[in-house]
N, C-alpha and C positions, 0 to 999 in steps of 0.2 A: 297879286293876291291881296285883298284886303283883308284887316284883322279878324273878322268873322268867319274867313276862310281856312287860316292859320287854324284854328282850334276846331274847325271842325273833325270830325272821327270819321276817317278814312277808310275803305273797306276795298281787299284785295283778295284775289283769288288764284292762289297759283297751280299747278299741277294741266293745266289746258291741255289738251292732248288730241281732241276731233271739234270737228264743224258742228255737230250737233251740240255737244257741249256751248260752246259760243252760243249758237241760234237762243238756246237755252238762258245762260248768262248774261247774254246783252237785256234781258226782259227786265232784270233784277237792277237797284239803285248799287249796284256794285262801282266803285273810280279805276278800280286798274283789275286787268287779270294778268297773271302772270304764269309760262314757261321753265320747265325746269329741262337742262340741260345735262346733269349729270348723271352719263351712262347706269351708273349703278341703280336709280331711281323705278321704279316700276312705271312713273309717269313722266320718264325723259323721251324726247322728241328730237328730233335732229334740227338743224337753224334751217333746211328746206320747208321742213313741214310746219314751223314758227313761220316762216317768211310768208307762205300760203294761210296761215292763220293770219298772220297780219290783214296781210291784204284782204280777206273776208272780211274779217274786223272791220277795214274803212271800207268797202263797198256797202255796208250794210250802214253805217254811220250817215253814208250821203242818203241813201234812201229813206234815213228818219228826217234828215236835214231836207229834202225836198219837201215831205208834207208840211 
């Protein structure tokens, strides 16, 4: 990371919960989205349907990366 990196202002998104959100999210200059796992949460998710969000996540990364 170089120092113009460092300071840049970061932008995270947590609460992820379906495919559509993502499809939606990946379009935005967003650096991380994030998962909430605790049950009490209206937008907790189980680490299956995180792990299925992952992987959507990078399948859809390599098909920006092809073009």
């Amino acid at each position: 990371m170089n120092l113009e990196d460092k300071d840049k202002l970061r932008i995270k998104v947590c609460g992820i919960t379906t495919f559509k959100e993502v499809e939606e999210l990946i379009k935005l200059p967003i650096d991380y989205l994030g998962f909430i796992f605790v049950e009490k949460s209206k937008r907790h998710i189980t680490a299956d349907k995180a792990k299925q969000l992952v992987s959507f996540i990078k399948e859809i990364q390599r098909c920006f990366l092809k073009k």
